[in-house]
N, C-alpha and C positions, 0 to 999 in steps of 0.2 A: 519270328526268326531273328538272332540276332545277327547282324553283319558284321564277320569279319572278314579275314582276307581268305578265308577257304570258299565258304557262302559266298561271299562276293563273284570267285571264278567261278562260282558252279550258274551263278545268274545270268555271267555276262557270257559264261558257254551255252545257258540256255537262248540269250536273248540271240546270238548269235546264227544259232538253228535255228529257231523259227525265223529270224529274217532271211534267211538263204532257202525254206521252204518258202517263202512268197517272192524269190525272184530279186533279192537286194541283198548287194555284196560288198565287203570292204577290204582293200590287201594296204598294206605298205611299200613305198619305194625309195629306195634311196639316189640323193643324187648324186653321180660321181661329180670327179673334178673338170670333168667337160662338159657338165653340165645332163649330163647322159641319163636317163631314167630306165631301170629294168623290170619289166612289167611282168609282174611274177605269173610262173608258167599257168599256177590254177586257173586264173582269171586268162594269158592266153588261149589254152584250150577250152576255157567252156566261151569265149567270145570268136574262135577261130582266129588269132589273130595269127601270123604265119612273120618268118623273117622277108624283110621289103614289103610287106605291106604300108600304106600309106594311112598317118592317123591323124586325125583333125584337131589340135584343141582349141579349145573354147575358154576365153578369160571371164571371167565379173569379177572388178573387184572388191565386190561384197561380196562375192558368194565361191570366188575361189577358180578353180580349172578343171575342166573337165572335159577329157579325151573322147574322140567318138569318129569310129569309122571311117576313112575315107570313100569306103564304097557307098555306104551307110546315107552319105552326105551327096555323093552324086545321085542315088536312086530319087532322095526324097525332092533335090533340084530339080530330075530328070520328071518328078508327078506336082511340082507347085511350076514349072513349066510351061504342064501340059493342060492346064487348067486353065492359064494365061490366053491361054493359044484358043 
């Protein structure tokens, strides 16, 4: 098949479904001028994430930022813990 730019989005539409049938998702944000991030609605509904909720990030800087849970982050506190104990 040769790759142009039609072929191209029908690849990267497919590679895209199958990675959202195995549970791996990718959106875009932009940042406003205060620095503010809007975490698009898809991703907050299928993550639950609600307005005031509290969100954890996580820096590497090789490997970037990646936001996760505040409840998310005290469960798994409240079970490496309870293991301690």
């Amino acid at each position: 098949m040769k790759i142009n730019q039609k072929n191209r989005s029908k690849l990267i539409i497919k590679n895209a479904e199958e990675k959202k049938e195995q549970g791996l998702f990718a959106w875009t944000a932009k940042v406003g001028s205060k620095g503010q991030i809007v975490i698009p609605k898809e991703a907050r509904d299928l993550f639950q994430i609600n307005s005031g909720d509290t969100l954890l990030l996580l820096g590497d800087q090789s490997q970037g930022i990646a936001i996760v849970s505040g409840d998310y982050m005290k469960d798994m506190l409240k079970k490496i813990k309870g293991k301690l104990l």
